[in-house]
VOPAGU-2260 file (C-alpha; in pm, 1 decimal, decimal comma):
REM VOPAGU-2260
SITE   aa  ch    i         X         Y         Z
SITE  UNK   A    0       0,0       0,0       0,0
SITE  UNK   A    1      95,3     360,2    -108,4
SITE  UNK   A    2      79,5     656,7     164,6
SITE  UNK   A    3      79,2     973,3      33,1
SITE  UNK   A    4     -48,0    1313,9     232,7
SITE  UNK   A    5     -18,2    1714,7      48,4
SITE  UNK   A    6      80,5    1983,8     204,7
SITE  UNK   A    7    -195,0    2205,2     317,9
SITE  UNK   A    8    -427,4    2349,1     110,9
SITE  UNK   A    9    -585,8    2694,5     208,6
SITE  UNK   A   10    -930,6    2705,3     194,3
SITE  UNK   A   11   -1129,9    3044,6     262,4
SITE  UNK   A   12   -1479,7    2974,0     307,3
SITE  UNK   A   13   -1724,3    2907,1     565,7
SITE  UNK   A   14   -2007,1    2606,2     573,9
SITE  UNK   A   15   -2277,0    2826,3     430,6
SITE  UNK   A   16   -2092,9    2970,2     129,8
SITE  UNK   A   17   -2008,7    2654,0     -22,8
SITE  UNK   A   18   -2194,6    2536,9    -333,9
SITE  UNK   A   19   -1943,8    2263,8    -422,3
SITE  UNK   A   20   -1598,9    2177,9    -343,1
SITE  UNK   A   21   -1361,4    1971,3    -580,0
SITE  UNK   A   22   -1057,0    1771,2    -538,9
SITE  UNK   A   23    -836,6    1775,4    -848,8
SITE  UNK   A   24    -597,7    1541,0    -949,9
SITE  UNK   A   25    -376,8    1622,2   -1277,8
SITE  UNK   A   26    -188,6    1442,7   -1475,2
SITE  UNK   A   27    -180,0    1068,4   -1306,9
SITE  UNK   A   28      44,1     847,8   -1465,5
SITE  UNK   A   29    -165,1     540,1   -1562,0
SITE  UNK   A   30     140,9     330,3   -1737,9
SITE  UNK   A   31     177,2      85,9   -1479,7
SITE  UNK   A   32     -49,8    -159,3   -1292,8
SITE  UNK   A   33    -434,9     -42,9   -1229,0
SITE  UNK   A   34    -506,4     107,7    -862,7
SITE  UNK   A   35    -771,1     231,4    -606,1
SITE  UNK   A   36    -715,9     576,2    -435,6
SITE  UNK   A   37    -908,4     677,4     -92,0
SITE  UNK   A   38    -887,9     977,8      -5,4
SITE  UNK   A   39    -899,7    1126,9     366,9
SITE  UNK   A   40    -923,8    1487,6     484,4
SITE  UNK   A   41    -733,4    1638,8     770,4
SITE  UNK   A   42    -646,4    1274,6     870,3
SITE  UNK   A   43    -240,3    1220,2     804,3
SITE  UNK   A   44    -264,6     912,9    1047,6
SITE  UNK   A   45    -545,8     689,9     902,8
SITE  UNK   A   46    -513,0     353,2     931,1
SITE  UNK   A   47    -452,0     116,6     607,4
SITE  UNK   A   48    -759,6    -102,7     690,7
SITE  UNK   A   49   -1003,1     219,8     735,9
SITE  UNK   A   50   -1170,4     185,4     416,2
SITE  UNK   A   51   -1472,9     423,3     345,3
SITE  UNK   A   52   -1525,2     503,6     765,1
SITE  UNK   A   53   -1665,4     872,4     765,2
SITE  UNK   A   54   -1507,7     892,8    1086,6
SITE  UNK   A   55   -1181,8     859,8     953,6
SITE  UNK   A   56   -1266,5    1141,5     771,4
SITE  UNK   A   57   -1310,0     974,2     443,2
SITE  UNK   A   58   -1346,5    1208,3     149,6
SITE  UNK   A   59   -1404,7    1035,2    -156,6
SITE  UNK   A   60   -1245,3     737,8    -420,0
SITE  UNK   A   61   -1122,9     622,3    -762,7
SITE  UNK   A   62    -992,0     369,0    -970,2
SITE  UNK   A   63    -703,8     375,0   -1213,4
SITE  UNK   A   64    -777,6      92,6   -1461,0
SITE  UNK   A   65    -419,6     118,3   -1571,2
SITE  UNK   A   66    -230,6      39,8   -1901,8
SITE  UNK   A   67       0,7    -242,9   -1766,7
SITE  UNK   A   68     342,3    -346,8   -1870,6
SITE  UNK   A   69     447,7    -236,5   -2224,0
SITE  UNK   A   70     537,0    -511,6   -2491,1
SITE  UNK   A   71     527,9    -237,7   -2774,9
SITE  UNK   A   72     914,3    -133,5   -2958,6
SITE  UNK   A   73    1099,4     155,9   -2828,0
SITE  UNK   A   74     909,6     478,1   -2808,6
SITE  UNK   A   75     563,7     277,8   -2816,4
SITE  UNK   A   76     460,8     374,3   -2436,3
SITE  UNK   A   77     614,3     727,6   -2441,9
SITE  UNK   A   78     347,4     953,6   -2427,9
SITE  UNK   A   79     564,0    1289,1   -2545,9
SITE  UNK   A   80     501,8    1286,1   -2868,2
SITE  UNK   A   81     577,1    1635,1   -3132,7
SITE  UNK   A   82     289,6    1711,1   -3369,0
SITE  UNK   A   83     475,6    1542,9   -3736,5
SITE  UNK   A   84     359,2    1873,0   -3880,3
SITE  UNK   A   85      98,8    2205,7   -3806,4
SITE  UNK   A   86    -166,9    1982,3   -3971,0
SITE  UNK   A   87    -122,1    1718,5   -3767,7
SITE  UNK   A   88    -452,9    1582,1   -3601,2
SITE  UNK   A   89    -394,6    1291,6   -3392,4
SITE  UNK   A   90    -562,3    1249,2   -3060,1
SITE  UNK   A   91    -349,1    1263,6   -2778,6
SITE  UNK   A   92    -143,7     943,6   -2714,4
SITE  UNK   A   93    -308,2     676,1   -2456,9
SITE  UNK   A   94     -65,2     726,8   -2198,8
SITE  UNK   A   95    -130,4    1096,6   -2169,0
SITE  UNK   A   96    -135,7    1210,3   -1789,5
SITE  UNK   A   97    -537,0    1129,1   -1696,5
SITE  UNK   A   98    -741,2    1399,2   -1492,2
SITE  UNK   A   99    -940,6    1268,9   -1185,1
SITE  UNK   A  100   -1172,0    1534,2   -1018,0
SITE  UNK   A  101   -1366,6    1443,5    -710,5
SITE  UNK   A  102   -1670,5    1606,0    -497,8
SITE  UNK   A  103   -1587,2    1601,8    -182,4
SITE  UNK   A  104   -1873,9    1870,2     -18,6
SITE  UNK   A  105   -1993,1    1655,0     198,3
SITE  UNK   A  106   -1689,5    1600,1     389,8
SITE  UNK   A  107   -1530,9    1967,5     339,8
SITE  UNK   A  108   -1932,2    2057,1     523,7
SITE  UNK   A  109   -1866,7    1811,4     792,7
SITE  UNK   A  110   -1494,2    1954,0     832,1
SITE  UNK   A  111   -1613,5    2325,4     840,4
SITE  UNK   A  112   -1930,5    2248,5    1046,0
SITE  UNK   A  113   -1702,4    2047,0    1341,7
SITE  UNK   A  114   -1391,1    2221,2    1317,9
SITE  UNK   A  115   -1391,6    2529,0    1190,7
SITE  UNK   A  116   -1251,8    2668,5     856,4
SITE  UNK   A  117    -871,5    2562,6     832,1
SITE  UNK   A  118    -645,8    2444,0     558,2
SITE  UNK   A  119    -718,9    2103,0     438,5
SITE  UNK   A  120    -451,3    1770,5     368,5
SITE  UNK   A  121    -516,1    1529,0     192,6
SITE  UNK   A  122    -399,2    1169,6     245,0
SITE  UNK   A  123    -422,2     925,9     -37,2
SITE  UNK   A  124    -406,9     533,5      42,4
SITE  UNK   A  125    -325,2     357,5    -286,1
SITE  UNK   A  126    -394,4      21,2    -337,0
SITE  UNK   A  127    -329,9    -213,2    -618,7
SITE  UNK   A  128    -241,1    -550,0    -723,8
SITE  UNK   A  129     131,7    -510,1    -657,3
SITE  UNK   A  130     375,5    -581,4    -393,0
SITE  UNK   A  131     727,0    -419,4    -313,8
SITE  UNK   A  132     887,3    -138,9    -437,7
SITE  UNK   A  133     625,8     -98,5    -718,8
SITE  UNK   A  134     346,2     -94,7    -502,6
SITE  UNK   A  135     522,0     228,5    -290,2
SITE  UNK   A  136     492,0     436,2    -658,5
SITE  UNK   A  137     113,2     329,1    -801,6
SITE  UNK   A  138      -2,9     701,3    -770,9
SITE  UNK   A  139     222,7     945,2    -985,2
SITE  UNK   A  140      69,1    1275,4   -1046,4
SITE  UNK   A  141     179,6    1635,6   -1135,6
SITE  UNK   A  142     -72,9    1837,2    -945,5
SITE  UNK   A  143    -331,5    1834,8    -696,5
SITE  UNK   A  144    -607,6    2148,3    -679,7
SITE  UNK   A  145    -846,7    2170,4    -447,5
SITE  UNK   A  146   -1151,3    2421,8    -608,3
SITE  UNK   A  147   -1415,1    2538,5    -407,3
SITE  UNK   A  148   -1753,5    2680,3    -586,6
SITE  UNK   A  149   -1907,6    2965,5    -356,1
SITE  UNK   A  150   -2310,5    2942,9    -380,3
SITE  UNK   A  151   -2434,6    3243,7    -568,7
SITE  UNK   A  152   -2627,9    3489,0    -383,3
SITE  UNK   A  153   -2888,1    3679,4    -658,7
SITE  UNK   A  154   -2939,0    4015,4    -626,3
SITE  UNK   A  155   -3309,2    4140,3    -473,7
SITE  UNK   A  156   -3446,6    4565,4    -573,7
């Protein structure tokens, strides 16, 4: 299992402003085995076994259904690839960074509502199929954003 916890993230809003709050994850290298993510807020300490327990703090999950091992020639599983000209219209390659973005209002609320408004972490346990030192890397990414939608207030004459 894969332990992985962000720095803080600064989060400016109180429980009755929030319309929706987002967990982003960018760019997650998928080139490897396929994985499970939970993610926990505010909880650097929460034990591998505590599955989807609210009271852990539990914020939301996903799956990676990964690519695997690659049998192709050199260059086959390299995702940077140049354009071969300005008219070139390939889709991406397969192994392009993936984009994961999870709600996770309902725990952000229950955050807010018992403890106040205070920068969130985030801790990630990553599970997967694999054992060793391969199992300690399942979830690469580049970035992590937390986004937080503020409820519009409408205007009344």
């Amino acid at each position: 299992m894969q332990r992985w916890t962000s720095e803080p993230l600064e989060f400016a809003f109180s429980e009755p402003d929030l319309a929706r709050v987002m967990l982003e994850f960018e760019g997650i290298d998928h080139d490897g085995p396929s994985f499970t993510v939970l993610t926990y807020l505010n909880n650097p300490d929460v034990p591998d076994d505590a599955g989807r327990d609210e009271t852990q703090n539990f914020a939301a999950a996903f799956s990676v259904f990964a690519h695997g091992d690659c049998w192709g020639d050199v260059g086959h599983c390299e995702p940077k690839r140049e354009p071969v000209s300005a008219f070139d219209i390939r889709p991406e390659h397969p192994l392009t960074g993936a984009n994961f973005s999870l709600d996770i209002t309902d725990a952000v609320r229950k955050l807010v509502v018992a403890e106040g408004v205070q920068p969130l972490t985030v801790t990630a346990l990553v599970t997967g199929s694999e054992t060793g030192k391969r199992a300690e890397s399942l979830l690469r990414f580049d970035a992590l954003t937390l986004v937080v939608f503020e409820a519009a207030v409408a205007a009344v004459d």
